[in-house]
N, C-alpha and C positions, 0 to 999 in steps of 0.2 A: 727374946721374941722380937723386938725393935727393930734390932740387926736382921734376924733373918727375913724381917717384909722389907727394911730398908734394899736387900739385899736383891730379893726377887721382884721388886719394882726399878731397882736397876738394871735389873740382866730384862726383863720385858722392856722398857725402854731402848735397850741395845739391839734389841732383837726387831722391833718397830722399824727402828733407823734403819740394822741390816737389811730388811727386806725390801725399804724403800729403793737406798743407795745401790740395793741388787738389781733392781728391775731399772731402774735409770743409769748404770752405769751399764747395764746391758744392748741398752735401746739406742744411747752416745754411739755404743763401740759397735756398730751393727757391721762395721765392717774389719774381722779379726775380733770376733767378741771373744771376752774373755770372763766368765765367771765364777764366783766364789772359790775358794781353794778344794772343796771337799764334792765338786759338782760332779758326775761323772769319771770318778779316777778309782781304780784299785789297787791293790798293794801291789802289783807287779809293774804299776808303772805307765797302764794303759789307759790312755784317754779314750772315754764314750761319747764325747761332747766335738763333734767337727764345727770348725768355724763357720760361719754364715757368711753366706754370698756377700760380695761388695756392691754396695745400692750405688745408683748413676751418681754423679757429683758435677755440679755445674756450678762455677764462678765459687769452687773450696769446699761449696756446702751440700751435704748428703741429700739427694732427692729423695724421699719415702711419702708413698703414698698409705691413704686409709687400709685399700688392702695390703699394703706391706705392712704395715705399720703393728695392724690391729692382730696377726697372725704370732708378730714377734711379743707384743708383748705379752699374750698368753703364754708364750714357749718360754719368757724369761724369770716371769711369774714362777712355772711350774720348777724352771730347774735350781730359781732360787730358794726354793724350798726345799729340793733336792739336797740342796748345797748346807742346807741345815742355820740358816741364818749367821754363816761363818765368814767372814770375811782375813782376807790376809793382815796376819798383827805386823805391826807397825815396826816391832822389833822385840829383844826380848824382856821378860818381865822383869828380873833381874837378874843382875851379873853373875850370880851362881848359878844360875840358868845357862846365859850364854857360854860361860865355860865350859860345864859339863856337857854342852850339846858338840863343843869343840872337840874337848875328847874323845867324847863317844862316836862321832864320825868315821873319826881316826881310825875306830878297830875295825866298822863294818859299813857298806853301803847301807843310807838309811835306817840308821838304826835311831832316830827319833823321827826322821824325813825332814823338808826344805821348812824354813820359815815360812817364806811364804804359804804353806798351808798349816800353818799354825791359829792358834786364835791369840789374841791378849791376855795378857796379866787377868785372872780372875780370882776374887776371893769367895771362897767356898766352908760354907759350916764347916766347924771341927773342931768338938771338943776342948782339945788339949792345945787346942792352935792358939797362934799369939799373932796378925799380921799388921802389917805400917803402913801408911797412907800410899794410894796411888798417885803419883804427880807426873805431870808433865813435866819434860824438861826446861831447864833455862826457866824456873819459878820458883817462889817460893814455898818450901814442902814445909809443913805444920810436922809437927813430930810428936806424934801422938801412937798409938799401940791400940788395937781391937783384938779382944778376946775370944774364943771362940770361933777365932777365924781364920782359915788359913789361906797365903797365896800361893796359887796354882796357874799352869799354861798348860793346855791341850796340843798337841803334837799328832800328825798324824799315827804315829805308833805309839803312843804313850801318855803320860801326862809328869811331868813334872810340879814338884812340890816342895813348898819351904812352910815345914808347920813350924817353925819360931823364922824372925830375921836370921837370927846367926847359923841354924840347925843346917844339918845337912841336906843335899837336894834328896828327893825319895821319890821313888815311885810305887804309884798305887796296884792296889790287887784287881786293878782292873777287870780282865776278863774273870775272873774266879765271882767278880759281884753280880756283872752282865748274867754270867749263867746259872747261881744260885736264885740270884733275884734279891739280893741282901746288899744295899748300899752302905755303905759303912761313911758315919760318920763323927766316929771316934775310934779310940782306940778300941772301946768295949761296948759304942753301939751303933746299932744299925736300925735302917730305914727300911722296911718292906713293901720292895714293889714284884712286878710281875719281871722273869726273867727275858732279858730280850731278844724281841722279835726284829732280828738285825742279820742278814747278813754276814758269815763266819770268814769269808775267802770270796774272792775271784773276782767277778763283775758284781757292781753294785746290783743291778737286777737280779741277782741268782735267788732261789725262791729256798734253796737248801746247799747247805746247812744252817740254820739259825742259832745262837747261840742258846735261848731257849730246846731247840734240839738236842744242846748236850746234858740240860737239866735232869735228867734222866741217867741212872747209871746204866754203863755202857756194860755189855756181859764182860765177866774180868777173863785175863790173856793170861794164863801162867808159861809166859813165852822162856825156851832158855837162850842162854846167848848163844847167837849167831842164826837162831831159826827166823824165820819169815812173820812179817806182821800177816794176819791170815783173814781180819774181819774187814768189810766194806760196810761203811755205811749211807744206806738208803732210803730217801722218804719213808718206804713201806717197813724202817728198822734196818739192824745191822744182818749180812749174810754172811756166810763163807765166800772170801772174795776167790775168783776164780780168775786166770791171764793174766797173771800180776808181774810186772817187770822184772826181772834177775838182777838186782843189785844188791851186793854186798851190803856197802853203803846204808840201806834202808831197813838190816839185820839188826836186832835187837842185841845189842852191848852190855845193859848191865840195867839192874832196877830199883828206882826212888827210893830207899829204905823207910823212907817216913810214911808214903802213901802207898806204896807198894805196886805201882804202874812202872810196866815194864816201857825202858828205851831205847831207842833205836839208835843206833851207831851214829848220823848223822845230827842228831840232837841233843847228844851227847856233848860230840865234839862243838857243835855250836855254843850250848848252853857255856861251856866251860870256857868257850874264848870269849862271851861279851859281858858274863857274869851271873852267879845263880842270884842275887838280887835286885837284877834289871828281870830275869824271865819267870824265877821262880819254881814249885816242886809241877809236876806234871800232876794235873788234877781229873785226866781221861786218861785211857790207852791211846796208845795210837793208833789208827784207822787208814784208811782207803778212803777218797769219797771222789766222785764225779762232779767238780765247779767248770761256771763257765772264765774261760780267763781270755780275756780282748774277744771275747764273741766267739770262743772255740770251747768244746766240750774237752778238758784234762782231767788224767787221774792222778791224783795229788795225792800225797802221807800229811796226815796231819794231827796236833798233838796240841790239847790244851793243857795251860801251865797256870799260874796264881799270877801273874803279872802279862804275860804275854803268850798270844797261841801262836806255834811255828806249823810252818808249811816247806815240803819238801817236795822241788819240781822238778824231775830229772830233766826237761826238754830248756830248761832256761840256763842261760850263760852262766858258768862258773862263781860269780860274785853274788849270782840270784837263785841258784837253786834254790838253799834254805830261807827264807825271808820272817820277818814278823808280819803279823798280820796288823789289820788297820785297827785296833782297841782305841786308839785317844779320839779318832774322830765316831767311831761308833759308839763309845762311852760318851762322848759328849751329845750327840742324838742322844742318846739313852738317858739320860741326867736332867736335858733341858726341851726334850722332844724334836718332833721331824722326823 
């Protein structure tokens, strides 16, 4: 019990700072401002956040008046909150972190996303967990072991995890707790919260899909291979989707045996080139739905899985059609609030 207020008076403490160091490193940079890593961006890459005008400058130093001044810092306020009190980590948490972020690059664009919108080193409840002191470089580290604790780093698509020092890196069941509402913080227990009200795909604004929206089962597709994924889903529930693109590509290939959701050719092929224990079993059907992506209304396929939800966008460049979606920064809202 010790650890875990020691714990949550550390991460508010963080979280204090971050908001601070957001709003004043905003108001500095008024010219080419740049904020927190998770402020306005979606998994496709698109920035919602345009830089702010250049103030007059006389003899070096920024001219801002009361009414410049007092406009921006409500505006930096809000989008630092936006931005989820995350600031860019420093570098990574540790070295079997950076490696595996090395590799994993290798196979796919983005497939944890840039450091820079990462967060730091965090230790996190966990049962079974065993973690080591956090230090600064070039000091002296105590060598000491906490139980019940694991360290983890958020990643815009994921979360990286060392539940012992030596153990292998892991990633969490992310999206599969977001939508159940069941945080897990053991092997065999979990935390009940409400499933989250975040954001599934596109533009951070988009009011649908929520991942709470998939809490609900989806009607089941007893699709065969090669036929057409057929449902849409819409605020008002799922329909018969109707003017659906002609791609093969997007034809149902073969089905989960474990959960028994049918997939689609292009998910397939993904899942099996970056690994079924970075995406995991498909936990929906796959669907149709209408998200906004860069401020434009797309009809996107998309498919939740126990680690990762994929999205498939026929109008993006070759290397972005299928993408992950953003789980580690919307787990991390989800886990710590915002």
């Amino acid at each position: 019990m010790q650890v875990k207020l020691e714990q949550r008076k550390e991460k508010n403490e963080a979280a204090v700072s971050a908001d601070f160091a957001c709003i004043v490193r905003a108001i500095i940079r008024a010219s080419g401002i740049r904020f927190s890593p998770w402020a306005g961006w979606n998994e496709y890459g698109a920035a919602n956040v345009s830089q702010i005008r250049n103030a007059p400058i006389h003899n070096g130093r920024v001219i801002m008046s009361r009414r410049t001044i007092a406009p921006l810092v409500i505006a930096s306020f809000i989008l630092c909150l936006m931005a989820n009190d995350v600031l860019a980590a420093s570098g990574f948490a540790a070295p079997a972190f950076d490696q595996r972020w090395r590799q994993d690059e290798q196979i796919t664009p983005n497939f944890w996303g840039p450091l820079d919108l990462a967060t730091d080193g965090i230790t996190e409840s966990y049962v079974e967990g065993t973690a080591g002191p956090k230090c600064q470089a070039a000091r002296p580290c105590p060598q000491y072991l906490v139980q019940g604790m694991r360290l983890v780093q958020y990643f815009d698509k994921g979360r990286m995890e060392l539940t012992t020092p030596s153990g292998p890196v892991t990633s969490g069941l992310l999206a599969k707790e977001m939508i159940s509402g069941r945080m897990q913080m053991g092997d065999t227990v979990f935390e009940n919260r409400n499933p989250a009200r975040i954001s599934v795909a596109g533009d951070p604004d988009n009011l649908f899909p929520l991942y709470s929206d998939l809490t609900a089962p989806l009607p089941p597709q007893s699709l065969a291979a090669g036929s057409s994924v057929q449902t849409e889903l819409t605020p008002n529930g799922p329909k018969a989707a109707t003017s659906l693109p002609q791609d093969a590509r997007a034809a149902i290939a073969t089905t989960d045996s474990t959960t028994g959701f049918p997939l689609p050719r292009i998910f397939v092929d993904f899942r099996e080139r970056v690994g079924l224990s970075v995406v995991g079993l498909a936990i929906t059907p796959p669907f149709w739905v209408q998200v906004k992506v860069a401020g434009e209304q797309r009809l996107v396929l998309m498919q939740a899985f126990e680690r990762r939800v994929l999205t498939y966008n026929a109008a993006n460049p070759d290397p972005f059609k299928v993408e992950f979606g953003n789980v580690g920064q919307h787990y991390y809202r989800w886990r710590y609030g915002g």
